[in-house]
NUBABA-933306 format. One record per residue: x, y negated, z negated of N, C-alpha, C in turn; chain. Coordinates in steps of 0.2 Angstrom, whole numbers, always signed. Layout:
! NUBABA-933306
<n.X->X, n.Y->Y, n.Z->Z, ca.X->X, ca.Y->Y, ca.Z->Z, c.X->X, c.Y->Y, c.Z->Z, chain->A>;
...
This chain:
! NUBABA-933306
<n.X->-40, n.Y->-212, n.Z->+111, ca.X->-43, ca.Y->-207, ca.Z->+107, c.X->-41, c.Y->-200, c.Z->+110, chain->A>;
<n.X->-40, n.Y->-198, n.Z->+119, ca.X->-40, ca.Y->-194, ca.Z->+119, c.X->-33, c.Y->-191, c.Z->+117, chain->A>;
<n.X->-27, n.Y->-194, n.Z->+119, ca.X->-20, ca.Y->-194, ca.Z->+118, c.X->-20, c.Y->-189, c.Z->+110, chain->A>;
<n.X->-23, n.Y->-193, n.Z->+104, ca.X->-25, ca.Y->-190, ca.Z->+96, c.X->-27, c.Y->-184, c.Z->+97, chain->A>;
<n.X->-33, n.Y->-183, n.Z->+101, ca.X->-36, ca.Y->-176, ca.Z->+101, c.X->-31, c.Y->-173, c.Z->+106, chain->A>;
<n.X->-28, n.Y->-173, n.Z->+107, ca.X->-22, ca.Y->-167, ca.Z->+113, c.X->-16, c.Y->-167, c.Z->+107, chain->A>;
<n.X->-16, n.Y->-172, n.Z->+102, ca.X->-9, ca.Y->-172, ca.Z->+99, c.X->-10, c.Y->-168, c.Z->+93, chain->A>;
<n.X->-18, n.Y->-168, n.Z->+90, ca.X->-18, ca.Y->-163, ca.Z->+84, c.X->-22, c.Y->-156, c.Z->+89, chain->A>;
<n.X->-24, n.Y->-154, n.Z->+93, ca.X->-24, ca.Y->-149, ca.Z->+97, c.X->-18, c.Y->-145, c.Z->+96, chain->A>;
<n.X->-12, n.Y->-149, n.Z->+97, ca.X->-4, ca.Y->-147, ca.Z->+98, c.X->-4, c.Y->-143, c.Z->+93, chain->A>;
<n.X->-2, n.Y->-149, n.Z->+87, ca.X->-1, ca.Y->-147, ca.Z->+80, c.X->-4, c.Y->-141, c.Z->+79, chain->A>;
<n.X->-12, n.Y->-143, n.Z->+78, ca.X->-16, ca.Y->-136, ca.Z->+75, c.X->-12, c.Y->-131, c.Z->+78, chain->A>;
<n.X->-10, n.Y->-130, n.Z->+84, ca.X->-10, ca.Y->-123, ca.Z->+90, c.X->-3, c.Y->-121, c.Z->+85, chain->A>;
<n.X->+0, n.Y->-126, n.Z->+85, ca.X->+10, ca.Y->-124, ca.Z->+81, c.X->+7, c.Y->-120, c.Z->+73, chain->A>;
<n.X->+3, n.Y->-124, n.Z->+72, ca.X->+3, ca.Y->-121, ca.Z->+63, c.X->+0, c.Y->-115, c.Z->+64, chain->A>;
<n.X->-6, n.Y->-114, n.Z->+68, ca.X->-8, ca.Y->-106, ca.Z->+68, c.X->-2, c.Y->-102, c.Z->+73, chain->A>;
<n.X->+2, n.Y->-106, n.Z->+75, ca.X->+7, ca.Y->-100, ca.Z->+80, c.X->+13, c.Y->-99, c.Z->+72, chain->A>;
<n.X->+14, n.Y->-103, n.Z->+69, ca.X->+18, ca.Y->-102, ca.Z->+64, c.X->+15, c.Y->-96, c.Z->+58, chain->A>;
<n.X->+7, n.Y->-96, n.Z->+57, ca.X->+6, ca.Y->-91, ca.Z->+54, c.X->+5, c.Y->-87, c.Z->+57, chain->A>;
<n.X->+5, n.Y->-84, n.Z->+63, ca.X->+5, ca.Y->-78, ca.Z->+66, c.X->+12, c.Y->-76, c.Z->+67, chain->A>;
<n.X->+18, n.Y->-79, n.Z->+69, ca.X->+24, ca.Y->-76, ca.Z->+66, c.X->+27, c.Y->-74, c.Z->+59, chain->A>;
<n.X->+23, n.Y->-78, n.Z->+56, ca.X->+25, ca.Y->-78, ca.Z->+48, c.X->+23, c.Y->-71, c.Z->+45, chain->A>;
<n.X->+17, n.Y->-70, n.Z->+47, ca.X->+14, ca.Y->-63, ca.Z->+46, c.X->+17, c.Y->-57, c.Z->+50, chain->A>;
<n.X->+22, n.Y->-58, n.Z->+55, ca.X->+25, ca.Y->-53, ca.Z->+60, c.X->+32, c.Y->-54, c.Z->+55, chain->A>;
<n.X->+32, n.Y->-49, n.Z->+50, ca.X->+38, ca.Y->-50, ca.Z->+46, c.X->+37, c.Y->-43, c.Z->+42, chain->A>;
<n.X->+45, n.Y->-39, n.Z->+44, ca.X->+43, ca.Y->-33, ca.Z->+39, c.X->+43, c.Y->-35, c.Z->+31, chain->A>;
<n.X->+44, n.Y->-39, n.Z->+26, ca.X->+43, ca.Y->-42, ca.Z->+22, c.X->+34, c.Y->-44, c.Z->+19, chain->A>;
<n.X->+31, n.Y->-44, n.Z->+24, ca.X->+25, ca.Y->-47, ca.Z->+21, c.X->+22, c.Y->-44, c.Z->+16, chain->A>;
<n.X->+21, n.Y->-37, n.Z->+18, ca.X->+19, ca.Y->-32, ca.Z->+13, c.X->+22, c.Y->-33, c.Z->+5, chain->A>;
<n.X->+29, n.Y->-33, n.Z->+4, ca.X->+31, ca.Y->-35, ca.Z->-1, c.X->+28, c.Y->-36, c.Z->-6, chain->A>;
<n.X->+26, n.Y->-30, n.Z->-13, ca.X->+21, ca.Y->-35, ca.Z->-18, c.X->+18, c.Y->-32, c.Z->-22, chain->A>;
<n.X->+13, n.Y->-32, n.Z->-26, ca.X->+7, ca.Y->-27, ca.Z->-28, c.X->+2, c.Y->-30, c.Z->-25, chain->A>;
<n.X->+0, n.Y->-23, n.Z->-24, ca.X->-9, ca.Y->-20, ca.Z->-23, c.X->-13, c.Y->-18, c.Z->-26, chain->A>;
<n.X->-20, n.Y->-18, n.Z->-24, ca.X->-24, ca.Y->-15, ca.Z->-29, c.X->-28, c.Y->-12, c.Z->-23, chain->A>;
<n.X->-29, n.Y->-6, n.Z->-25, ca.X->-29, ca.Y->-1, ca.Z->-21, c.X->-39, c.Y->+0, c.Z->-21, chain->A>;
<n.X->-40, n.Y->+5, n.Z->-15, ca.X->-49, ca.Y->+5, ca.Z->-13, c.X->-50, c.Y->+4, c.Z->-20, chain->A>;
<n.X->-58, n.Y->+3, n.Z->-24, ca.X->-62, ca.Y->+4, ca.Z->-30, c.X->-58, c.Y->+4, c.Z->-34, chain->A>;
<n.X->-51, n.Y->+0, n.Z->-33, ca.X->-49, ca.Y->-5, ca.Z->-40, c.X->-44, c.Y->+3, c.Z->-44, chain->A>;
<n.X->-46, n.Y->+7, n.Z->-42, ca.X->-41, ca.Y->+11, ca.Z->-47, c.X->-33, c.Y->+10, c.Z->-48, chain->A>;
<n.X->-31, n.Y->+8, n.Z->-44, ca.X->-24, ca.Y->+7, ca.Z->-47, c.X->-20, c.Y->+1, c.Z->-42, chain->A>;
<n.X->-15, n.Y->-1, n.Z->-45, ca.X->-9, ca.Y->-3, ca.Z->-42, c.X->-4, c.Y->-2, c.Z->-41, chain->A>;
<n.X->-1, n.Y->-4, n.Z->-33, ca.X->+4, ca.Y->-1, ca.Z->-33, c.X->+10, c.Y->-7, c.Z->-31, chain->A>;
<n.X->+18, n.Y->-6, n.Z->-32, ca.X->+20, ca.Y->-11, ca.Z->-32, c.X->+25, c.Y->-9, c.Z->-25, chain->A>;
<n.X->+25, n.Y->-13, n.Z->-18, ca.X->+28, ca.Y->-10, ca.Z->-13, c.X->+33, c.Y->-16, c.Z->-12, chain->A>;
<n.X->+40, n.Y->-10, n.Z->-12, ca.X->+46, ca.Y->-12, ca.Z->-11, c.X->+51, c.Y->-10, c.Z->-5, chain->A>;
<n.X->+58, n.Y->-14, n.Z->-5, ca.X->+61, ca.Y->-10, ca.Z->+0, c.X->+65, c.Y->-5, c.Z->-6, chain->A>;
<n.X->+65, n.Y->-2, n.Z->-1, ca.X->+71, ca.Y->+6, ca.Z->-7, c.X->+74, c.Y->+7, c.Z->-1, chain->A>;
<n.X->+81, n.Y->+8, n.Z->+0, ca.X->+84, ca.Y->+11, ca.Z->+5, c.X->+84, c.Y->+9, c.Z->+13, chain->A>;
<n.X->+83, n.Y->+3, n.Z->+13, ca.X->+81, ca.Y->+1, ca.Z->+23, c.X->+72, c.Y->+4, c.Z->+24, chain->A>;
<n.X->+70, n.Y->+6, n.Z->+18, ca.X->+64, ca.Y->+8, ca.Z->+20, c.X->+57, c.Y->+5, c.Z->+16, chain->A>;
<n.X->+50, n.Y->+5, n.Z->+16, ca.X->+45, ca.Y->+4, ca.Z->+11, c.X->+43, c.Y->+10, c.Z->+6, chain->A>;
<n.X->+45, n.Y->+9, n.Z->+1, ca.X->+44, ca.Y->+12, ca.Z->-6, c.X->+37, c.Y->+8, c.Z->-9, chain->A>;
<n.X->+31, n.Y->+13, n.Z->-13, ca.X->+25, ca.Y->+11, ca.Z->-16, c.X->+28, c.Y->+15, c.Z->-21, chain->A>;
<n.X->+28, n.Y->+12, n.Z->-28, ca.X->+27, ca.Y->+16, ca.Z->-34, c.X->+18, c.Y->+12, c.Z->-40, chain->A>;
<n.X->+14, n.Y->+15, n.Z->-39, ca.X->+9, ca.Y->+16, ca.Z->-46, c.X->+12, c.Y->+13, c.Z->-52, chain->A>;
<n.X->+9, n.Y->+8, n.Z->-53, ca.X->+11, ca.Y->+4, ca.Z->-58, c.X->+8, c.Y->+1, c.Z->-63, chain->A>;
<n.X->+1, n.Y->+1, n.Z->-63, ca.X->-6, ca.Y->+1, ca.Z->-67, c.X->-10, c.Y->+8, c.Z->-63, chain->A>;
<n.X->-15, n.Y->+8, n.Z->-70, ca.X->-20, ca.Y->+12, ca.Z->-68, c.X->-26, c.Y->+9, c.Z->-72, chain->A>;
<n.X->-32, n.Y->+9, n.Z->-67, ca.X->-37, ca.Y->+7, ca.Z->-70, c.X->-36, c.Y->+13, c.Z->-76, chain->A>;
<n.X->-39, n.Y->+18, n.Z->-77, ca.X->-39, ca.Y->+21, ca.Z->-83, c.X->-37, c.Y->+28, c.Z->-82, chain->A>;
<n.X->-30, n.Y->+24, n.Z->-88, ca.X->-21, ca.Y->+27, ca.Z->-88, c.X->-25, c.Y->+34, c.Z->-92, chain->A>;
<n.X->-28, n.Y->+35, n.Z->-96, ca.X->-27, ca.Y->+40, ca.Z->-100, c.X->-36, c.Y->+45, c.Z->-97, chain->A>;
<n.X->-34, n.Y->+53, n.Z->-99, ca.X->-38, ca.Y->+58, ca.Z->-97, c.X->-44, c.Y->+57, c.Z->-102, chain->A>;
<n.X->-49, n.Y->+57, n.Z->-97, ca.X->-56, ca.Y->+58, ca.Z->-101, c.X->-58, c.Y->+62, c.Z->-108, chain->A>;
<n.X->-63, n.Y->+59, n.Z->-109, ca.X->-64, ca.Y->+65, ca.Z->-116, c.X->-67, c.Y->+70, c.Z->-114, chain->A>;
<n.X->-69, n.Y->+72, n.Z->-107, ca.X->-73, ca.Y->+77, ca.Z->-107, c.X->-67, c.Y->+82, c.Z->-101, chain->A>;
<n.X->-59, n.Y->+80, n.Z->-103, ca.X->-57, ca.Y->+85, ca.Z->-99, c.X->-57, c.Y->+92, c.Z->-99, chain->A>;
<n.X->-57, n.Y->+94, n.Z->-93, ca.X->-57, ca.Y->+102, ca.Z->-92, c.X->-50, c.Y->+104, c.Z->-96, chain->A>;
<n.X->-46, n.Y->+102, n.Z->-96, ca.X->-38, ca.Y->+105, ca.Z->-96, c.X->-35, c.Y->+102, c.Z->-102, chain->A>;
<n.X->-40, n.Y->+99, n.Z->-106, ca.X->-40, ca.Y->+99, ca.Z->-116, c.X->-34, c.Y->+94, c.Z->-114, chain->A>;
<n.X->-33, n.Y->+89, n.Z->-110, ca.X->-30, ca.Y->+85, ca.Z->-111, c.X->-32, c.Y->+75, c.Z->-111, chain->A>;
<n.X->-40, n.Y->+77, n.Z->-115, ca.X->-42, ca.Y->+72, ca.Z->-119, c.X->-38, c.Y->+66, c.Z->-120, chain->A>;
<n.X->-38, n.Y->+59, n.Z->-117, ca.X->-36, ca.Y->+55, ca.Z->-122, c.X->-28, c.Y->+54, c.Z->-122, chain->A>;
<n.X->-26, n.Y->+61, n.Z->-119, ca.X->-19, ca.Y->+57, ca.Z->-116, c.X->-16, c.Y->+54, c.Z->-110, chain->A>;
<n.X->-10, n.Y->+52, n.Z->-110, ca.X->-8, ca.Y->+47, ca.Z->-101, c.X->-8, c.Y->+53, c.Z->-95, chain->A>;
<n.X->-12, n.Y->+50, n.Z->-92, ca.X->-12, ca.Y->+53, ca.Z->-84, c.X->-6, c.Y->+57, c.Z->-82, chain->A>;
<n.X->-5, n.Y->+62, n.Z->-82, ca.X->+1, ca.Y->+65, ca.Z->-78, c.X->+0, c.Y->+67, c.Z->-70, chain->A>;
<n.X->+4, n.Y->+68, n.Z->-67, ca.X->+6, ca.Y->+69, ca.Z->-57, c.X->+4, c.Y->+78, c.Z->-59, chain->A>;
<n.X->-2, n.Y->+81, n.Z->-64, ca.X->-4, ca.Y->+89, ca.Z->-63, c.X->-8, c.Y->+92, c.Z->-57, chain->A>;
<n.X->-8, n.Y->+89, n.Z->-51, ca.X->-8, ca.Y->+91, ca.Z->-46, c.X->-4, c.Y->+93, c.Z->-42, chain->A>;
<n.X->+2, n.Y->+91, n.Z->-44, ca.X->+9, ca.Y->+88, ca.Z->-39, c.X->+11, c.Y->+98, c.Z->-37, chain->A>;
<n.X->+13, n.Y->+101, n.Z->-32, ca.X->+12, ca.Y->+108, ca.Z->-28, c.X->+22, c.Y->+109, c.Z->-32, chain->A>;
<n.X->+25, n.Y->+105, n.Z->-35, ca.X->+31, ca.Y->+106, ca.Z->-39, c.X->+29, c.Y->+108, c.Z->-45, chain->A>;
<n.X->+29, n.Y->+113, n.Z->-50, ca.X->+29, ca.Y->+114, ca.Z->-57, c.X->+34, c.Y->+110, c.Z->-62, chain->A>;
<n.X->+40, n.Y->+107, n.Z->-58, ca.X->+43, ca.Y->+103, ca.Z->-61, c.X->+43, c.Y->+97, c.Z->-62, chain->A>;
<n.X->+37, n.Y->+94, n.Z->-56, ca.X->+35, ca.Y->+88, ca.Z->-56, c.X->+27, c.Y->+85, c.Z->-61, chain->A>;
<n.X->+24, n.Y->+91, n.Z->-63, ca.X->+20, ca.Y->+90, ca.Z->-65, c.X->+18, c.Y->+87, c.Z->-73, chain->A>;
<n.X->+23, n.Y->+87, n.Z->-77, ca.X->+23, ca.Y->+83, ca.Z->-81, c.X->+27, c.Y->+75, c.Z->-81, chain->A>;
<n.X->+28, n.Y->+75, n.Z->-75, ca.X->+29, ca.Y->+66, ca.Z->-75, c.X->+24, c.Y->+61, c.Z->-75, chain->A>;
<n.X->+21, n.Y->+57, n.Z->-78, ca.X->+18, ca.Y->+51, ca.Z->-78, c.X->+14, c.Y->+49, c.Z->-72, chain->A>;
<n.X->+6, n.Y->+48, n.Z->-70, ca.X->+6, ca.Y->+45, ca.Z->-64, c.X->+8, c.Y->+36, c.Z->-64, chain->A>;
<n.X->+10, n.Y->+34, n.Z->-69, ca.X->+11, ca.Y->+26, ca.Z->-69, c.X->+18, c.Y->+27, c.Z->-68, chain->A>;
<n.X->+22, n.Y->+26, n.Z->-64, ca.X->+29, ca.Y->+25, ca.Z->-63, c.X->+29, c.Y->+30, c.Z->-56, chain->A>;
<n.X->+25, n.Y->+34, n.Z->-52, ca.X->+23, ca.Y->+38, ca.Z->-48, c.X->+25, c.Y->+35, c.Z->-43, chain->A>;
<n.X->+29, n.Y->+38, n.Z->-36, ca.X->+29, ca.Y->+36, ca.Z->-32, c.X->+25, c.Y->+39, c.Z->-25, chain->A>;
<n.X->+21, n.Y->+36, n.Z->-24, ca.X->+16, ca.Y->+36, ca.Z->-19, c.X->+17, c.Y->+35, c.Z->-12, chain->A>;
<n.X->+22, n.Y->+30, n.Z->-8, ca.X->+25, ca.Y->+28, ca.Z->-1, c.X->+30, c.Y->+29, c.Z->-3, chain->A>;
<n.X->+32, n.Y->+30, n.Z->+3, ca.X->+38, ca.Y->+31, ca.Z->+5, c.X->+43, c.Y->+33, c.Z->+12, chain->A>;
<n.X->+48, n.Y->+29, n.Z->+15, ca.X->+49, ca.Y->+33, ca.Z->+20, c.X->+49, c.Y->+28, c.Z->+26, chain->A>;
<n.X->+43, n.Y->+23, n.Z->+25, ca.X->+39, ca.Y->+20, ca.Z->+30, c.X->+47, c.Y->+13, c.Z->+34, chain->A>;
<n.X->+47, n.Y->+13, n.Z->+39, ca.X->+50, ca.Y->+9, ca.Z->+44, c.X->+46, c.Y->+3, c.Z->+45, chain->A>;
<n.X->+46, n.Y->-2, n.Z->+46, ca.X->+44, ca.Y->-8, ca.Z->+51, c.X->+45, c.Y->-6, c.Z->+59, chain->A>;
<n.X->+38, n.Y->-7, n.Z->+62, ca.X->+38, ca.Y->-6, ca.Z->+70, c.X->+38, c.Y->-14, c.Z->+73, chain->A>;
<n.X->+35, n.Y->-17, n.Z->+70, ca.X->+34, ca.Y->-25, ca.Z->+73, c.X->+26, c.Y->-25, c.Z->+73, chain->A>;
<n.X->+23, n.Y->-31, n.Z->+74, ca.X->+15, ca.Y->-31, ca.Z->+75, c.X->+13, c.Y->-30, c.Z->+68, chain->A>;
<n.X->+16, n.Y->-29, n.Z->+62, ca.X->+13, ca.Y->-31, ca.Z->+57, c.X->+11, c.Y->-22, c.Z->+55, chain->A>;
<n.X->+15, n.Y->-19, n.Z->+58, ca.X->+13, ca.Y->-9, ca.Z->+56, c.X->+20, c.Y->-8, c.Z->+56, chain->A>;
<n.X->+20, n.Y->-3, n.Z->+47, ca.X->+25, ca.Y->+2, ca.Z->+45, c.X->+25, c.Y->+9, c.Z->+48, chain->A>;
<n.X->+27, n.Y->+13, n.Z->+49, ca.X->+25, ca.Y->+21, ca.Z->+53, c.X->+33, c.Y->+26, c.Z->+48, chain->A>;
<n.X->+30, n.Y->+30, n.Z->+51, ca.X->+36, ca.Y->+35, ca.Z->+49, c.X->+38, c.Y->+38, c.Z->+42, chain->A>;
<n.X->+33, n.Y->+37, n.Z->+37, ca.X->+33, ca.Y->+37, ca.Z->+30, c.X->+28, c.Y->+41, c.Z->+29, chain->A>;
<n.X->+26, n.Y->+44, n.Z->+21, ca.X->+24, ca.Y->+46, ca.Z->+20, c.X->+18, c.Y->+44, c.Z->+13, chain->A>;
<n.X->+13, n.Y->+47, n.Z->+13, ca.X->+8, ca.Y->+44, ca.Z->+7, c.X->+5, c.Y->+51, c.Z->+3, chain->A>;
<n.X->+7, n.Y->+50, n.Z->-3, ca.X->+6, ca.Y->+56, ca.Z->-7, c.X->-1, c.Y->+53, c.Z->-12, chain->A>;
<n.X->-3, n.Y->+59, n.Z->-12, ca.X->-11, ca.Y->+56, ca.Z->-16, c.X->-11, c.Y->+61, c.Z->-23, chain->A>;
<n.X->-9, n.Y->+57, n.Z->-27, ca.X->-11, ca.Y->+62, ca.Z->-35, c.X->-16, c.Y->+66, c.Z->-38, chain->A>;
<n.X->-21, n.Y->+62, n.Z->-33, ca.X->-27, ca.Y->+65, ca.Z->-38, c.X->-27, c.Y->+73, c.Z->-35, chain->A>;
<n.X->-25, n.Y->+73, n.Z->-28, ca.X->-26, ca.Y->+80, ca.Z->-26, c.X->-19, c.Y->+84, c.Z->-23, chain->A>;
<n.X->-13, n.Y->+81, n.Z->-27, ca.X->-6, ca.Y->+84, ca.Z->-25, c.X->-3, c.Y->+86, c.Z->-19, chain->A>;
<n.X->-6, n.Y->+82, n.Z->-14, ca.X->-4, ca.Y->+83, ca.Z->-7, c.X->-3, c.Y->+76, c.Z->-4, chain->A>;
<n.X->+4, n.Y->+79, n.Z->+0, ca.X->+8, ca.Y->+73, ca.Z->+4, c.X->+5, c.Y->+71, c.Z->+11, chain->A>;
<n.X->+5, n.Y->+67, n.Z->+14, ca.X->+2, ca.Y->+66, ca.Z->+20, c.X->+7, c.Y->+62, c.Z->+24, chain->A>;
<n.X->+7, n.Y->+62, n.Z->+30, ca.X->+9, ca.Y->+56, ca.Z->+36, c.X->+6, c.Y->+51, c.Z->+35, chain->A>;
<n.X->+8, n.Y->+43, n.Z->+38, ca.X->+5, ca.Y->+37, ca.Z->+37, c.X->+8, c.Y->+34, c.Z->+41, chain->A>;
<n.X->+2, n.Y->+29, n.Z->+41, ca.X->+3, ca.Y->+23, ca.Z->+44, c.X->+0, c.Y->+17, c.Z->+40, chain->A>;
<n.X->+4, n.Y->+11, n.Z->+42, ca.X->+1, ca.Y->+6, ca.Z->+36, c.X->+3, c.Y->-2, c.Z->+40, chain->A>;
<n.X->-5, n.Y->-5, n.Z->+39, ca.X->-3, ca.Y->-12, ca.Z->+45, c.X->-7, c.Y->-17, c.Z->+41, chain->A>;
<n.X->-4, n.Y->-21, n.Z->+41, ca.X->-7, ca.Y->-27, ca.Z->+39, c.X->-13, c.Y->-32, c.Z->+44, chain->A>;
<n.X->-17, n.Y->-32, n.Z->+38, ca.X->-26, ca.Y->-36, ca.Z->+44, c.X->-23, c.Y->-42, c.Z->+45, chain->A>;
<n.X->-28, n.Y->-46, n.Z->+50, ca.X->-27, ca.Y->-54, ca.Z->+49, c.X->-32, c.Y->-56, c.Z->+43, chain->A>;
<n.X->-34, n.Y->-53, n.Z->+38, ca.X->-37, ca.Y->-55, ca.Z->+34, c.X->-32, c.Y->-54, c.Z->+27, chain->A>;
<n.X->-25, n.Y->-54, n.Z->+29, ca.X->-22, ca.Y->-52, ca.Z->+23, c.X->-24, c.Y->-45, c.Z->+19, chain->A>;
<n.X->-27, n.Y->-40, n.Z->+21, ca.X->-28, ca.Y->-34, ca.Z->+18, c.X->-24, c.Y->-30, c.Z->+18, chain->A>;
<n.X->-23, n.Y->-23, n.Z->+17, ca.X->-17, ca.Y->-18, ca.Z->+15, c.X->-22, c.Y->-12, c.Z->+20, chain->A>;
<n.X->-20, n.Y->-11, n.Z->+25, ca.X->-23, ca.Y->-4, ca.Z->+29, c.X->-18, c.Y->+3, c.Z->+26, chain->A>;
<n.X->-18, n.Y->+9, n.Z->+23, ca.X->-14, ca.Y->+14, ca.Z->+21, c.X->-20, c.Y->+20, c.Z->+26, chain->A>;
<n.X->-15, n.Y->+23, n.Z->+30, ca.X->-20, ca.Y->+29, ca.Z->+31, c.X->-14, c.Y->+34, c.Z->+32, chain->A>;
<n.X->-17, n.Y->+40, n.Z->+28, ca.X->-15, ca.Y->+46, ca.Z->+26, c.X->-18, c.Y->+50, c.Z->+30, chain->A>;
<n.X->-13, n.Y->+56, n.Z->+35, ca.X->-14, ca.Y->+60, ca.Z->+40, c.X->-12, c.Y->+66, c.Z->+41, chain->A>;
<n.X->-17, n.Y->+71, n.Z->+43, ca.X->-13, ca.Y->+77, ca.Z->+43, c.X->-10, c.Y->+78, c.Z->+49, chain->A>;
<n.X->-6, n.Y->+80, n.Z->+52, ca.X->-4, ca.Y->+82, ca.Z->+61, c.X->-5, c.Y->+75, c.Z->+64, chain->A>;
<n.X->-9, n.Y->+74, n.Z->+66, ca.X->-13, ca.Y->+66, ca.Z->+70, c.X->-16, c.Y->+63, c.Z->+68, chain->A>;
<n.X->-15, n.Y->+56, n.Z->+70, ca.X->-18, ca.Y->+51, ca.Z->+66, c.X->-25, c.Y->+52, c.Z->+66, chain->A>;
<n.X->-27, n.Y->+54, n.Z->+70, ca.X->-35, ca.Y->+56, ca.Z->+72, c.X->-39, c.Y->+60, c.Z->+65, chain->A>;
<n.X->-33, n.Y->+63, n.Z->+62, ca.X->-39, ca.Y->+69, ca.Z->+54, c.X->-33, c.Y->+65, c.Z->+49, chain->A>;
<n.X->-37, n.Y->+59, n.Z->+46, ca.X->-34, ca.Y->+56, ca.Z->+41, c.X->-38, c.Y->+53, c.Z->+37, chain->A>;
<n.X->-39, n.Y->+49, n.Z->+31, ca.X->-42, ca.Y->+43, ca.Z->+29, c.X->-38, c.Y->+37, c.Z->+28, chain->A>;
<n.X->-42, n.Y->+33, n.Z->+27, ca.X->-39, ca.Y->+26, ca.Z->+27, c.X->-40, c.Y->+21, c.Z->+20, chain->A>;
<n.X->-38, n.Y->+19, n.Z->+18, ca.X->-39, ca.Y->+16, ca.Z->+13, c.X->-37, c.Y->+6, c.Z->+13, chain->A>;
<n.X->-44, n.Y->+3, n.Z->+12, ca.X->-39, ca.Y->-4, ca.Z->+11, c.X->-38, c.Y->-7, c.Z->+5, chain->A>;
<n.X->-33, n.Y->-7, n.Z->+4, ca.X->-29, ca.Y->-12, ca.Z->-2, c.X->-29, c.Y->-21, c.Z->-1, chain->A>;
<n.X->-31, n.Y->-23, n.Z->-8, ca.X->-30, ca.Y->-30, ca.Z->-9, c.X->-23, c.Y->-32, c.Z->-12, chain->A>;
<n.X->-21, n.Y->-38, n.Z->-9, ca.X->-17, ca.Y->-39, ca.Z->-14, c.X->-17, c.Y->-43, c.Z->-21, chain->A>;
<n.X->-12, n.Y->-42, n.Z->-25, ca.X->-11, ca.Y->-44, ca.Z->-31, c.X->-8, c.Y->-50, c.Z->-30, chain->A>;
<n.X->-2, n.Y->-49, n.Z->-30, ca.X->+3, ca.Y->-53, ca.Z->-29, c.X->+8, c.Y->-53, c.Z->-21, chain->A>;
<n.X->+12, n.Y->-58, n.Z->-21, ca.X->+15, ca.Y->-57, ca.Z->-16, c.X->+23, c.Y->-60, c.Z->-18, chain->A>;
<n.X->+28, n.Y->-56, n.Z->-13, ca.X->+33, ca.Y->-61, ca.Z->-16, c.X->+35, c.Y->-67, c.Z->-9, chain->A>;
<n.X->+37, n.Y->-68, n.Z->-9, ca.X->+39, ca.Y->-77, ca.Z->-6, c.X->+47, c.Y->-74, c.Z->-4, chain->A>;
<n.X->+48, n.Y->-75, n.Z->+4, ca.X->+54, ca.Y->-71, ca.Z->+7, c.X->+56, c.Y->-78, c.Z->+12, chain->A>;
């Protein structure tokens, strides 16, 4: 009997050592998100050797009826964006990440995290929990004066 218990001991310890490598993979992230209080999702890809987020749903795509800026009832536009050029682009097709590298340990670094609602780009960093959740934190200067947000996921792709 004791031999069974050392030999599923074994096993157990392989299958949890197999899902702590398996999650050590710059791919995990891969996928859609739903982002803190459900407002949106984001679909995060590789672009370029690097991690790309583009806004691909919105909880609620079009402007309120009690807009200041009389734009009532039409689709979301990026009207914070500090570009006059960019400002009438769609925030559903928006991209949001970008930049970010794989460092190992399940953390992207080196990218950047733009936020719509208030037209400003920030620094990030972004790591995946052992609970399978999405950590995104936006920084200015230092990670120290940032916010953090956690994302769930939608989907994942299979790599």
């Amino acid at each position: 009997m004791r031999g069974l218990v050392q030999i599923f001991v074994v096993v157990l310890l392989g299958v949890f050592a197999g899902c702590v490598f398996a999650q050590d993979d710059e791919n995990t992230i891969l996928g859609v998100w739903i982002t803190a209080k459900g407002k949106a999702q984001v679909e995060i890809s590789t672009q370029e050797n690097a991690i790309a987020g583009y806004i691909i749903w919105l909880k609620e795509p079009f402007f309120p009826e009690n807009d200041e800026q009389g734009m009532a009832g039409k689709p979301k536009i990026d009207r914070e964006n500090p570009d006059p050029e960019l400002r009438k682009q769609t925030v559903i097709g928006l991209q949001i990440i970008s930049g970010f590298q794989y460092k190992g340990d399940g953390e992207w670094k080196g990218g950047t995290v733009y936020d719509p609602e208030n037209g400003k780009t920030y620094k990030g960093k972004i790591w995946l929990t052992a609970e399978g959740t999405l950590k995104v934190r936006g920084f200015i200067g230092i990670l120290l004066f940032g916010r953090t947000e956690e994302w769930l996921p939608v989907t994942r792709r299979r790599h």
